[in-house]
Structures are given as structure tokens and as C-alpha cells.
C-alpha positions as CSV (number, residue, x, y, z in Angstrom):
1,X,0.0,0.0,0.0
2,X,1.2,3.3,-0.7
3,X,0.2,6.8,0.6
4,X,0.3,9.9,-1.8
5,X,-0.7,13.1,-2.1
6,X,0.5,16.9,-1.8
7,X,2.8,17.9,1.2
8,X,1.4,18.7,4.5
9,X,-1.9,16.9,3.8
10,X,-1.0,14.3,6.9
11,X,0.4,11.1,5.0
12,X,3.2,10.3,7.8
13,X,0.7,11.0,10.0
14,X,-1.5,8.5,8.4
15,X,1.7,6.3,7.8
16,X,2.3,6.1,11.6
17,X,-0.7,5.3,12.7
18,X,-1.1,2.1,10.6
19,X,2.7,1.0,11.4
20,X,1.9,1.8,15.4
21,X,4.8,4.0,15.8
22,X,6.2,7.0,15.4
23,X,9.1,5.8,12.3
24,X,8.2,8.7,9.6
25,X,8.7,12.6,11.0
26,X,6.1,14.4,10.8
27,X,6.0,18.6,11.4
28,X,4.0,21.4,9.9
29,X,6.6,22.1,7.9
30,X,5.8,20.8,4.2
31,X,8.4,18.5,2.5
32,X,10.0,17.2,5.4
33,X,9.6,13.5,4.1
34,X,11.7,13.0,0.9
35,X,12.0,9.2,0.3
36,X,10.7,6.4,0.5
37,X,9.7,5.0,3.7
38,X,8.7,1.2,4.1
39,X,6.6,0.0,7.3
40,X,4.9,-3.2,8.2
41,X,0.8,-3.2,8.7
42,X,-1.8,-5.2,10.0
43,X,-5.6,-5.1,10.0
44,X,-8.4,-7.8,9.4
45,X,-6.2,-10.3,9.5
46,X,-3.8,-9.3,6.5
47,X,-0.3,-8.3,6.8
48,X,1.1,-6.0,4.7
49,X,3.7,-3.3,3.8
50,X,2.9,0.5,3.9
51,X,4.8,2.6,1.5
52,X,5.3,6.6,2.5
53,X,6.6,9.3,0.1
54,X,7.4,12.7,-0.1
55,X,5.1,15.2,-1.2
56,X,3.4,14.8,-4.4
57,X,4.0,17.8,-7.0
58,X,3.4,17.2,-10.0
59,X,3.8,20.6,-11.7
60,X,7.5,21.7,-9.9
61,X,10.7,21.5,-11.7
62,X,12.7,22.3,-8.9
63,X,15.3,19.4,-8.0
64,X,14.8,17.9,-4.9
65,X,11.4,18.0,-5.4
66,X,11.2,16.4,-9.0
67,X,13.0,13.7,-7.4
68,X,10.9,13.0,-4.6
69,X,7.6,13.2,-7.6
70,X,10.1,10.2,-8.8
71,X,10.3,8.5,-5.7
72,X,6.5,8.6,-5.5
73,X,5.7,7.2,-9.1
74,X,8.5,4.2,-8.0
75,X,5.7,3.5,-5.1
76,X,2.8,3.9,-7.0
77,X,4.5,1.5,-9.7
78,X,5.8,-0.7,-6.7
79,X,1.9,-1.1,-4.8
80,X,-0.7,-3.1,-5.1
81,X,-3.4,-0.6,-3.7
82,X,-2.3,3.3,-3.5
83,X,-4.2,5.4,-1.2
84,X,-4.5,9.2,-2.4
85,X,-4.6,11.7,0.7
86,X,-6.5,15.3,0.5
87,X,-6.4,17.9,3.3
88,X,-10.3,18.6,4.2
89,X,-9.6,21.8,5.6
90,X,-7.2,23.6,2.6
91,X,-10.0,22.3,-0.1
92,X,-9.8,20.8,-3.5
93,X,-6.4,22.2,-5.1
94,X,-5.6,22.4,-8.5
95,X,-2.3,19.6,-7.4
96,X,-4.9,17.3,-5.9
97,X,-6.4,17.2,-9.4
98,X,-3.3,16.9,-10.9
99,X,-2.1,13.8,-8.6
100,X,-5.8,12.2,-8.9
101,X,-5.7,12.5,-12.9
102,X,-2.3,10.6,-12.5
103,X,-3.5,8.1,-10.6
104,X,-6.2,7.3,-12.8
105,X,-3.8,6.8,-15.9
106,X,-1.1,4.3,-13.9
107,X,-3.2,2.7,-11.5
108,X,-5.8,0.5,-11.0
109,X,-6.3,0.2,-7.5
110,X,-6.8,3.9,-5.5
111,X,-8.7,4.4,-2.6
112,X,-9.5,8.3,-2.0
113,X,-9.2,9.5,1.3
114,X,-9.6,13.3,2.7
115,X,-7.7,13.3,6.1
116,X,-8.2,16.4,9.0
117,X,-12.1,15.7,9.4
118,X,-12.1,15.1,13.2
119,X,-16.0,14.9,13.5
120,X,-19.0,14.7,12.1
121,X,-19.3,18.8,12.0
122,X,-16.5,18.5,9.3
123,X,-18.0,16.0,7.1
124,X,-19.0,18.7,4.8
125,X,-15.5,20.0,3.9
126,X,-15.2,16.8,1.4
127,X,-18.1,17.1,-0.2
128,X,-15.9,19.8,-2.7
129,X,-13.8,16.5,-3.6
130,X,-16.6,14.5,-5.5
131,X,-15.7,17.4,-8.1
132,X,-12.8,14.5,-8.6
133,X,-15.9,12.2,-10.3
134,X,-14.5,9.4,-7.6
135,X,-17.0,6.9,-6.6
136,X,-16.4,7.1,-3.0
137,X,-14.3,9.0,-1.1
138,X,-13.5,7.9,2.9
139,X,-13.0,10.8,5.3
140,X,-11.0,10.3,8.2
141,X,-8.4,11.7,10.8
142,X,-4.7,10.1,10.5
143,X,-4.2,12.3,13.7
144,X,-7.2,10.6,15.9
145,X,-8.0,7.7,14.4
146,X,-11.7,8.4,12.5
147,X,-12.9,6.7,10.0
148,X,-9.3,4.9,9.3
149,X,-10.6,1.8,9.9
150,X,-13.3,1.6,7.7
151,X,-10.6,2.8,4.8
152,X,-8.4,-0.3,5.7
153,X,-11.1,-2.5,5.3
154,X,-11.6,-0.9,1.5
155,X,-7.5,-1.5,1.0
156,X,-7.7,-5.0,2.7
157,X,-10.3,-6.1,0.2
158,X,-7.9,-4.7,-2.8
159,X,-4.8,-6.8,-1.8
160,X,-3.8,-10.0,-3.1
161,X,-3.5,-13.2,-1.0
162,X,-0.6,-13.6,1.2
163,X,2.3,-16.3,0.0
164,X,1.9,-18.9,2.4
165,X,5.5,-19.1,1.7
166,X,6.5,-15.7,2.9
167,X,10.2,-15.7,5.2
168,X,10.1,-15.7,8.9
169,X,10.6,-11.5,9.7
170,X,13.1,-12.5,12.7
171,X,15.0,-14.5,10.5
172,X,15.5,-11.6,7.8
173,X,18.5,-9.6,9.1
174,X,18.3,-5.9,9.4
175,X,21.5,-3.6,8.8
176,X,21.7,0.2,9.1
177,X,24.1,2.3,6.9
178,X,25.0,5.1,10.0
179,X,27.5,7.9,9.5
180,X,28.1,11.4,9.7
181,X,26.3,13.1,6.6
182,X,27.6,13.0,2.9
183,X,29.5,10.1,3.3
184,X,28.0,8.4,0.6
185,X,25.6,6.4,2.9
186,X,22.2,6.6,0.2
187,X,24.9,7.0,-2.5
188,X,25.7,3.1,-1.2
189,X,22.3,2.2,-0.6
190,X,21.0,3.0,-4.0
191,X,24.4,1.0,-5.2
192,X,23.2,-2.1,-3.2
193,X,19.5,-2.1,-4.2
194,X,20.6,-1.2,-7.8
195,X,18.1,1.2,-8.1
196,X,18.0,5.0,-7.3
197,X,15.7,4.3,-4.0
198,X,17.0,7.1,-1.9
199,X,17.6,10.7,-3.0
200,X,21.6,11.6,-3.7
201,X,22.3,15.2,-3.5
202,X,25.6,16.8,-2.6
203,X,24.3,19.3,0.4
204,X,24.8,17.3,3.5
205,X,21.6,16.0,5.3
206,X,19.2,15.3,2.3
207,X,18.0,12.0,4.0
208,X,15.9,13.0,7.1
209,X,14.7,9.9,7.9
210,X,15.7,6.3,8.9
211,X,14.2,4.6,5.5
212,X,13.7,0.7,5.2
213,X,14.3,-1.2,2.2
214,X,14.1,-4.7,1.1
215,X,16.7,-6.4,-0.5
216,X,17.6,-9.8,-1.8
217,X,21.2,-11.2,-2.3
218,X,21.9,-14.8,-3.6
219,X,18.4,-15.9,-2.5
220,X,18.2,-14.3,1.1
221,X,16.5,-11.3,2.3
222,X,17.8,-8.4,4.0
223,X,16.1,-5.3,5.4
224,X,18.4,-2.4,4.8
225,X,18.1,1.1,7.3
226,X,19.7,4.1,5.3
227,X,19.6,6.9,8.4
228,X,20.1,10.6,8.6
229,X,23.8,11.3,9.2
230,X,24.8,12.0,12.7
231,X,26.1,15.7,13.4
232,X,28.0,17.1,16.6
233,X,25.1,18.0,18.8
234,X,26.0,21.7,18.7
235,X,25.2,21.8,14.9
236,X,22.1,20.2,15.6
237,X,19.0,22.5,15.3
238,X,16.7,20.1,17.5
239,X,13.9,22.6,16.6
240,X,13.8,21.8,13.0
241,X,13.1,18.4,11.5
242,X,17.0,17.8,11.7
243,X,16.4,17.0,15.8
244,X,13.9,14.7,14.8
245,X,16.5,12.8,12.6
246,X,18.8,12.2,15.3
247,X,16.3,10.4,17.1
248,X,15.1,8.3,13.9
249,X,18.9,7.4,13.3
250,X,19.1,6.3,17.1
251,X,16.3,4.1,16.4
252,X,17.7,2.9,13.4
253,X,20.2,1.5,15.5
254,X,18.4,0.0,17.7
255,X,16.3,-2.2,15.1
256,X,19.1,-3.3,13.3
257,X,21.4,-6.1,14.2
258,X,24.2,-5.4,12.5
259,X,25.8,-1.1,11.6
260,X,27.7,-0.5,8.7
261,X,29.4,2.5,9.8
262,X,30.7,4.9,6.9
263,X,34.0,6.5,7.0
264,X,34.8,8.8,4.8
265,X,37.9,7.8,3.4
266,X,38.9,11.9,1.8
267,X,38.6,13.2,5.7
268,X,40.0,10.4,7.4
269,X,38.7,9.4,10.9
270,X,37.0,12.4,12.8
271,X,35.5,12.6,16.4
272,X,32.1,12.5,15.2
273,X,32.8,9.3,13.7
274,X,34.2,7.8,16.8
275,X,31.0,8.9,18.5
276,X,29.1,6.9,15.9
277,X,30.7,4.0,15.9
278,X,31.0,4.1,19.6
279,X,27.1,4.5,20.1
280,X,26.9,1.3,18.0
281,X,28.9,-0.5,20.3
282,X,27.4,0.3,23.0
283,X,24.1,-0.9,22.0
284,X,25.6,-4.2,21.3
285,X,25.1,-4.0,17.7
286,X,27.2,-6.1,14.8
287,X,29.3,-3.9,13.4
288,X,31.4,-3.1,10.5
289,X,33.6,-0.1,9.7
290,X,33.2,0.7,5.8
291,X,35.8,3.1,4.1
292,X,34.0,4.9,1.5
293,X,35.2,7.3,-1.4
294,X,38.3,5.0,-1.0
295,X,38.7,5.6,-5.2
296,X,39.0,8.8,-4.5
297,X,42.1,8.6,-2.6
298,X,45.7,8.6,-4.0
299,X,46.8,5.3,-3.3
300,X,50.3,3.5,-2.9
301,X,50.4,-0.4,-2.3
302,X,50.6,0.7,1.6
303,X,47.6,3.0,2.0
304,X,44.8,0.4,3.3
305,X,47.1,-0.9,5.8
306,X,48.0,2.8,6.7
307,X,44.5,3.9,6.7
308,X,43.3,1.0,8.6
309,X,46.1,1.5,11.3
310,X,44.7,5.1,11.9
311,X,41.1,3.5,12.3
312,X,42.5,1.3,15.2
313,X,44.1,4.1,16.4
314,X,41.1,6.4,16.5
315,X,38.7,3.5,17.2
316,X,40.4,1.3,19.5
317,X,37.2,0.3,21.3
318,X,35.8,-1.1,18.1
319,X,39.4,-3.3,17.5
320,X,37.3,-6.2,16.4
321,X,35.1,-4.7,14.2
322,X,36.0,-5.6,10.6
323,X,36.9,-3.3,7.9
324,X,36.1,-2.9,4.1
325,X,37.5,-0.7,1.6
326,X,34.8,0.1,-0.9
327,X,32.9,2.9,-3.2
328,X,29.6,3.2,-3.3
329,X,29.8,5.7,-6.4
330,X,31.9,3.0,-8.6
331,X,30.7,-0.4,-7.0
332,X,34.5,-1.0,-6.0
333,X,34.5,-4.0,-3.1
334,X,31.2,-3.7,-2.8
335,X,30.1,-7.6,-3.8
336,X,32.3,-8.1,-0.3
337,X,29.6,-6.3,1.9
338,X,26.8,-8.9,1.9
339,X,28.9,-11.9,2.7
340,X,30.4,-10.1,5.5
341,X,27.0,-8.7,7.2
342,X,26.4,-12.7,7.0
343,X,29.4,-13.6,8.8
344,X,28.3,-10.8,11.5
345,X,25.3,-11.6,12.1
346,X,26.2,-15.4,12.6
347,X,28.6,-13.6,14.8
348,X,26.2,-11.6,16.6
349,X,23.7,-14.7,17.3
350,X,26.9,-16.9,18.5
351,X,26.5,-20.0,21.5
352,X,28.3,-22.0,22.7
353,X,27.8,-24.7,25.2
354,X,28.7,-24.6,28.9
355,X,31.1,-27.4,28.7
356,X,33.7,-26.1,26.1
357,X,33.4,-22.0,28.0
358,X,34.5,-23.7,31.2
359,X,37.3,-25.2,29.3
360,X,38.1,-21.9,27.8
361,X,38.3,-20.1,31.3
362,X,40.2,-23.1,32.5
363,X,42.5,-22.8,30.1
364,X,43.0,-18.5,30.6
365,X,43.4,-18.7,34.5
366,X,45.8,-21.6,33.3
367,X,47.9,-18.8,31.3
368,X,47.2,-15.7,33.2
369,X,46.2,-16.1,36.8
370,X,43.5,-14.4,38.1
371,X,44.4,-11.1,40.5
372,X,45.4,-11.5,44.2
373,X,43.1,-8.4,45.9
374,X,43.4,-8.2,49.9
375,X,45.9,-11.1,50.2
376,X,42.8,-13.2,48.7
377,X,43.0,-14.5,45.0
378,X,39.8,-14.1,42.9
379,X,38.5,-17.9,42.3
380,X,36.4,-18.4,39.2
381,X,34.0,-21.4,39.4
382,X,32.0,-21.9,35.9
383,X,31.2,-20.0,32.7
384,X,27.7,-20.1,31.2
385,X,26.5,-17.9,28.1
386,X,23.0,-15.9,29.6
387,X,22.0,-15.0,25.7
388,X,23.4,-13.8,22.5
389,X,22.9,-10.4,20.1
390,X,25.5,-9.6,21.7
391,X,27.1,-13.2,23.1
392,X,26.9,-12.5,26.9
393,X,28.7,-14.8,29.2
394,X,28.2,-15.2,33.3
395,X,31.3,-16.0,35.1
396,X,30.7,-16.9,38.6
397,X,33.1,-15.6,41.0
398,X,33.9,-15.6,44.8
399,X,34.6,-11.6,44.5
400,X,33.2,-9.9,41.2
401,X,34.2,-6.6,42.4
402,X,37.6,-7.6,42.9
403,X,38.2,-8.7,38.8
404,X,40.0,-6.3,37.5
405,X,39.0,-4.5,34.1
406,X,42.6,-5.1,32.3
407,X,41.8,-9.1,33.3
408,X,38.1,-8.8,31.9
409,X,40.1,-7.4,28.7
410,X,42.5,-10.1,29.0
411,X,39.4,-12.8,29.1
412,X,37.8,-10.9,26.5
413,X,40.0,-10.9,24.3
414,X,41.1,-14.7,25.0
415,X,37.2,-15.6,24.4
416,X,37.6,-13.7,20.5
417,X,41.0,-16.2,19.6
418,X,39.1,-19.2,20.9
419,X,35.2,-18.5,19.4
420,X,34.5,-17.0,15.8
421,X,33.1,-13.7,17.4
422,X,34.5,-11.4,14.9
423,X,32.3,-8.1,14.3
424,X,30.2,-7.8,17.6
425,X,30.8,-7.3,21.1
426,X,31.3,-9.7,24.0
427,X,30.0,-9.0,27.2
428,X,31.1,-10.1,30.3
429,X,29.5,-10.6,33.5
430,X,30.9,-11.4,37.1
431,X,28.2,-12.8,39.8
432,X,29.3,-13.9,43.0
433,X,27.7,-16.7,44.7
434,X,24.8,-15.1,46.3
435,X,23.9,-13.3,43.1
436,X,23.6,-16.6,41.1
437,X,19.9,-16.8,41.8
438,X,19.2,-13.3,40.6
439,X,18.0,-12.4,37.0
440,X,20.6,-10.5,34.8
């Protein structure tokens, strides 16, 4: 299903509401969604995807704006039922005859819907927009919730039957493309889905939102998350829709299981990219560090190894994060991505049993002895793995405070030679005896 219509008429608002969260930005300001925007919907008993796009003008040249018209015809051409969207208190305009007239020539399926009419009192403001010569036309409120339902049931009864065979969605993995803007994140994004999905321009911060997108390499699915790049929070006006974007981008993170992170491979490694990559870390994400632009750079047979020294250097919290040379502009590497976010996310969903971890810490405290504190040397008794995404292992202790955090890096980075953990974090915990009752 996908929402169109002119800008400000309410179709994130609209687009929210069916997804049941807030994923799309929505402000008074007109234009502020400028790509596509992909969401999951149910109602009656049907699943089904819900496409949102930028505002509909069908009579402006200008360039951004011609390109988000273009990223609304590649929904329309993409759905199976496209819902038109009219504001009831602006009127009928002459772009709302202009979109409809379109519709009418590449679609077969469109529901017409005016949004804004909160009650029954307003009921009359869409009585202008049988002018269209629609059959029907459903008024509703994206904001509230009226008369939204009985327009689903109209959209339900347009869509095809489900495949039976459709993939489990928790076994699809999701990746985000996160970076500090204009370096070349929907430039790669467009390269992967080899189509131009998301807008490219060269003035920093064209994507606003964190956009979904399917894609399908060598027979598997993947959801991919271009985000908003990241700025310093000083040159973030968080009144604006920009403020928004952070938080979309945070949430981006959040969904995904495994972060590409973009470096920009003209500028080198900056502080906002540490930041980045750090926040992904921290949130236990799979994560890989992608040089972009990297055919751009003047290049002897030593400059990947001196690049990626500097990336340790500036990053050394991320140490076991791989790292691909690539551009997204030429398609250089790029084949190399997929298999990778693979290897990850196999990564990222590693266990092991608890025999062969209390072998493993058998065999450190074997090589490195744990720390004498207060005359009394810290005794470990057994390793078990608590969950995965990110692999977390309980080690029960006699002392936890007393483990010091060079020996958790020792153990840590022990447990990375011994398992095939390469690209996501490891966690650590320490319980002493009478914690190994509580939860984690």
C-alpha cells in the first residue's frame, strides 16, 4: 500500500498510525519527508507493507522536489493498492487534481481518502472533492483515528493473498548504513539495491529519515536502514526536523542487528565518527567499519594498511570490528559487503555450550592467573552464556568486584582467539555466589 498526495496533507501522520509507531517525521513544515519510507501493517487479518513518500508535486521542476515526484511514481508503480490523501480543511487544489488525474492513468487500484475531518461537523469539507468524479471518497483523521478503519477494510479487500510461503521476519537480518552526513551512505544504498531508492544530492543532510528497504542477495532477504547522518550535537538545530533525525537514526540503531558505519575515506577518521561507531557498540550492535570514497584517494600499495592503522588508532574500542575498503559511487568491493554482514550476524547470534566456555576459562586462568586483591586471589568457578545479540557470558566468582578491568580485557580478548566472534561485542559478567539466583 502506498500513501500519496501533496505535502502537509498528513500522509506520515496517516503512515504512523497504521505501522503503530512514530518511524516517519512528521512537522507542519511541508516537504520534510523526501523518500521512500517502508513499514509493516496489519488489519483484518492481513499483513502488509505500507509505502510513505514525499510530497506529491506534479507541476514543480525544482530538483529535490522532482526527485521526490520520482520517488512517489517508483511506489505507486511498486503497490498493489495506493491510497491518495486530500487535506479537508485547505479544499480541493488544482495539485490534488493533478495527482488524482495521474493516478487514474497508472493505477488500478486507489482508494481516495480526505484526512483532517475530526467529526462529524466537518463532514462537509469533502463534499468539494466528488468534483474529482470518484465513486467514493472515505474521510478520516490520520491524527485521531476516525474513519481509518473503515478505509483499511476498502485497502484489505484490494490486496492479493498472502504467500503462504513468505520468510520468517526474525530470521530476515536488518543492517543500518550510520555515518556522519555526505558520506556516501544513500549514495551506497541506491548501489546495493541497484536502483536510485533514496535521494543523492551533494548538500549534507538530504536523507531526514531512517528509510527501510528490502533487498535480496543470492536468495536471502535483508532489510536495509539508510539513516540521517549524525552531526555534533551543537550543529544540531533540534527545533527543526533535523532534531527529529537524530532520534530516527538512534532508532535505526536500535532495530538493526548489524551497523555499517561509513568512514569517509577523503577526511579520514573524525571525532564525530568515533562517536558513531561508539554508540553502536554500546548498544551491542554487529558492526562493521566501511571506508567509503576509498577511489577517491591517492593510493600506494601501503595506504589500506595505513588507513586501517589510523582506524584502530582512532577507534580502538571497536578493535574487532572488521573493515572494508569500498565505493559506493563506482561499485568497487562492494560484492564483499553482503557476505560479511552474513558472517556478522552469525557472529552476533553466537552459542556455545557450557562445557567447552569452562574449558576456555580453565585454560586462561591456566595462562594468566587471576588477580590476588586483599591477600585473597579471585577464584572463578564456571562459565555459562546468559543470551546472544550480543554473546553475553556469566562468570561466577567468589569476589566480582575484585576482577579487574585489564583481566576482563584479557578474558575478553582470549574468548575472541578461541570463538568466531569477529564483528560484535562480547560482554562479560561477574556474579558472585549469592547473586547466582538473581536475574541478569
Amino acid at each position: 500500500m502506498a500513501i500519496v498526495g501533496r505535502p502537509n496533507v498528513g500522509k506520515s501522520t496517516l503512515f504512523n498510525r497504521l505501522i503503530g509507531e512514530r518511524r516517519a517525521i512528521v512537522l507542519d513544515t511541508p516537504g520534510v519527508t523526501r523518500d521512500r519510507n517502508y513499514g509493516e501493517a496489519r488489519w483484518g487479518g492481513a499483513e502488509f507493507s505500507v509505502v510513505d513518500t514525499g510530497g506529491f508535486e506534479p507541476a514543480s521542476e525544482d530538483g529535490i522536489v522532482s526527485q521526490m515526484r520520482a520517488q512517489a511514481m517508483l511506489a505507486i508503480e511498486e503497490a498493489e493498492v495506493v491510497v491518495f490523501v486530500a487535506d479537508g480543511r485547505e479544499g480541493l487544489q488544482r495539485a490534488d487534481e493533478e495527482v488524482v488525474t495521474l493516478l487514474r492513468r497508472s493505477h488500478p487500484n486507489v482508494i481516495y481518502a480526505v484526512n483532517k475531518i475530526d467529526g462529524t461537523k466537518q463532514e462537509a469539507l469533502a463534499a468539494d472533492f466528488y468534483a474529482l468524479g470518484v465513486p467514493h471518497i472515505h474521510t478520516i483523521s490520520a491524527e485521531h483515528g476516525r474513519g481509518v478503519g473503515r478505509m483499511l477494510d476498502a485497502v484489505v479487500d484490494l490486496l492479493p493473498d498472502a504467500d503462504e510461503d513468505d520468510e520468517d521476519e526474525d530470521a530476515i537480518t536488518r543492517f543500518a548504513l550510520v555515518g556522519r552526513p555526505n558520506v556516501g551512505k544513500s549514495t551506497m544504498c541506491n548501489r546495493l539495491l541497484g536502483e536510485d531508492r533514496m535521494i543523492v544530492h551533494d548538500v549534507p543532510g538530504t536523507t531526514r529519515d531512517a528509510i527501510d528497504a528490502r533487498l535480496t542477495f543470492e536468495g536471502r532477504t535483508y532489510t536495509l536502514i539508510d539513516t540521517a547522518g549524525l552531526r555534533r550535537k551543537r550543529g544540531i538545530d533540534r527545533k527543526s526536523s533535523e532534531g527529529y533525525s537524530v532520534v530516527r537514526t538512534m532508532r535505526a540503531m536500535d532495530r538493526c542487528h548489524v551497523a555499517v558505519a561509513l568512514l569517509d575515506a577523503t577526511e579520514g577518521v573524525t571525532d564525530q565518527d568515533a562517536r558513531i561507531v561508539g554508540l553502536a557498540a554500546e548498544k551491542g550492535r554487529g558492526l562493521i567499519l566501511l571506508v567509503n570514497k576509498w577511489d577517491a584517494v591517492d593510493k600506494d600499495p601501503k595506504s589500506a594498511q595505513r588507513f586501517e592503522e589510523q582506524v584502530r588508532l582512532k577507534l580502538p574500542f571497536a578493535a574487532w570490528a572488521p573493515v572494508l575498503f569500498v565505493s559506493g559511487l563506482s561499485g568497487q568491493r562492494v560484492h564483499r559487503l553482503m557476505p560479511l554482514i552474513d558472517k556478522v550476524r552469525a557472529a552476533h547470534q553466537f552459542r556455545e555450550g557450557t562445557g567447552p566456555l569452562n574449558r576456555w576459562l580453565e585454560q586462561c586462568t591456566q595462562r594468566h592467573h587471576p588477580p590476588v586483591v586483599k591477600n585473597r586471589r579471585v577464584k572463578f568457578y564456571y562459565a555459562t552464556q546468559a543470551r546472544t545479540a550480543p554473546p553475553t557470558i556469566v562468570v561466577s566468582c567468589n569476589d566480582p568486584e575484585a576482577v579487574h578491568f585489564s583481566y576482563q580485557r584479557f578474558l575478553v580478548n582470549q574468548f575472541r582467539e578461541a570463538f568466531p566472534v569477529e564483528g560484535t561485542p562480547v560482554r562479560l559478567v561477574f556474579r558472585g555466589k549469592k547473586d547466582r539466583h538473581d536475574e541478569d
